[in-house]
N, C-alpha and C positions, 0 to 999 in steps of 0.2 A: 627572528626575521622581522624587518620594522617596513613597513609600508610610508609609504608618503606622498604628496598631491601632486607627485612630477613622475613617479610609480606609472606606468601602464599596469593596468590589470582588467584579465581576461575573464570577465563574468560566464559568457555563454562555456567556455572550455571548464569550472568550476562548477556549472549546472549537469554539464555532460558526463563528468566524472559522478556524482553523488547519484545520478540516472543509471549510468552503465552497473557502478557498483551498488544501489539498491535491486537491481537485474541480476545482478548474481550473486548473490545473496539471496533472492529471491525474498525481499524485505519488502515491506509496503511502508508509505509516508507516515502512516498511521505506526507503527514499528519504531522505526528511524524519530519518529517525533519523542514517541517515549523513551526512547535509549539515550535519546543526544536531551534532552529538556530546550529541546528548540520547536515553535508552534509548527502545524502543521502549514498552516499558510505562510510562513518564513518557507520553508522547504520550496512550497509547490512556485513560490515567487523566486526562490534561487533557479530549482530545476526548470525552470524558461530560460531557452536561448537568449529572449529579446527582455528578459526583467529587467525592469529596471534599479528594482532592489540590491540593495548594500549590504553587509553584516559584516558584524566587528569581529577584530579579531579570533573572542573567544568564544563565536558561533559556531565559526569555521572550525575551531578545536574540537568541541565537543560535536560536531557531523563528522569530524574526522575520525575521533574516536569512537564514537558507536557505528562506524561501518568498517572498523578493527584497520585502521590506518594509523599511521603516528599523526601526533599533534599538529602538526606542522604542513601536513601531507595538500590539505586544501590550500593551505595559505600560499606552498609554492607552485600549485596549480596554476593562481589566481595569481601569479607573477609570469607567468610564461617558464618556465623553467619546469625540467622532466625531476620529478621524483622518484627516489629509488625505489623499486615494488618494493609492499612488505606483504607477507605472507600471509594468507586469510586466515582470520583467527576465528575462531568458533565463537557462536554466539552465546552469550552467556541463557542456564537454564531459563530463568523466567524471562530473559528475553524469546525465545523459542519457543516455550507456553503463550506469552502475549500473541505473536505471531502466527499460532496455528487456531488460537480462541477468535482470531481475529479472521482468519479462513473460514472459520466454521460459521461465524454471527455471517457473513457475506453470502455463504454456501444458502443456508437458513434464510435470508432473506429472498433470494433468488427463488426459492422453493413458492413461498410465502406468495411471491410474485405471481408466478405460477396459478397458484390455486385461486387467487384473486380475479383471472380471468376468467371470463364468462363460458359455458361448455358449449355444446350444440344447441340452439331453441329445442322445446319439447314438442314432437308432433301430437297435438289434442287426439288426432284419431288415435294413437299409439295408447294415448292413458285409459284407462279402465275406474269409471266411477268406484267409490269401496265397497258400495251394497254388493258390485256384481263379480268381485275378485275372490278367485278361486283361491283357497290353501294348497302346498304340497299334495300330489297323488295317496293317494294311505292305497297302503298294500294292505289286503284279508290278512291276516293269523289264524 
């Protein structure tokens, strides 16, 4: 399929699809960047309605194919024209390992996040200097 400068083409309908289908697939940019060897900020500037960003032909193949599309599938996105579904293809192993180590650093941070925040202030009356803090009870024997 050959494009050319009298071509309409439909970027936001091109964002919409690699958004929908990174959704079900349940893929992150971060995923999708490594499977396609396309950057992450190419992606996040395609996936904009309003981007104003371009990509050559053979970007649009390799996003097509790492979100298990034929070659071709963005490119006739990005002409206005319905492509025929193709069937979700499974992800390949270490694609699915990257993807779930990639859950987990995000889970980890969030946690991380968490504990970084500060607890309740201490009420000074509540502490007990250490000369005058008691041990455990002891039971006689």
């Amino acid at each position: 399929m050959i494009r050319d400068a009298s071509t309409h083409e439909d970027w936001p309908a091109v964002g919409m699809a690699i958004t929908g289908r990174m959704r079900q697939q349940r893929m992150s940019q971060q995923a999708l960047a490594a499977a396609s060897g396309v950057s992450v900020a190419t992606l996040r500037e395609l996936a904009r309605p309003t981007g104003k960003r371009r990509a050559q032909d053979a970007t649009l193949a390799a996003i097509s194919r790492a979100l298990g599309w034929a070659d071709d599938h963005l490119l006739i996105v990005l002409l206005g024209r319905q492509p025929d579904e193709v069937p979700l293809r499974p992800l390949p192993v270490d694609q699915q390992i990257l993807d779930v180590l990639l859950r987990i650093e995000r889970s980890v941070a969030a946690i991380g996040a968490q504990l970084r925040q500060p607890t309740e202030p201490h009420n000074e009356a509540s502490v007990v200097p250490a000369g005058n803090a008691k041990g455990p009870d002891r039971v006689a024997r």
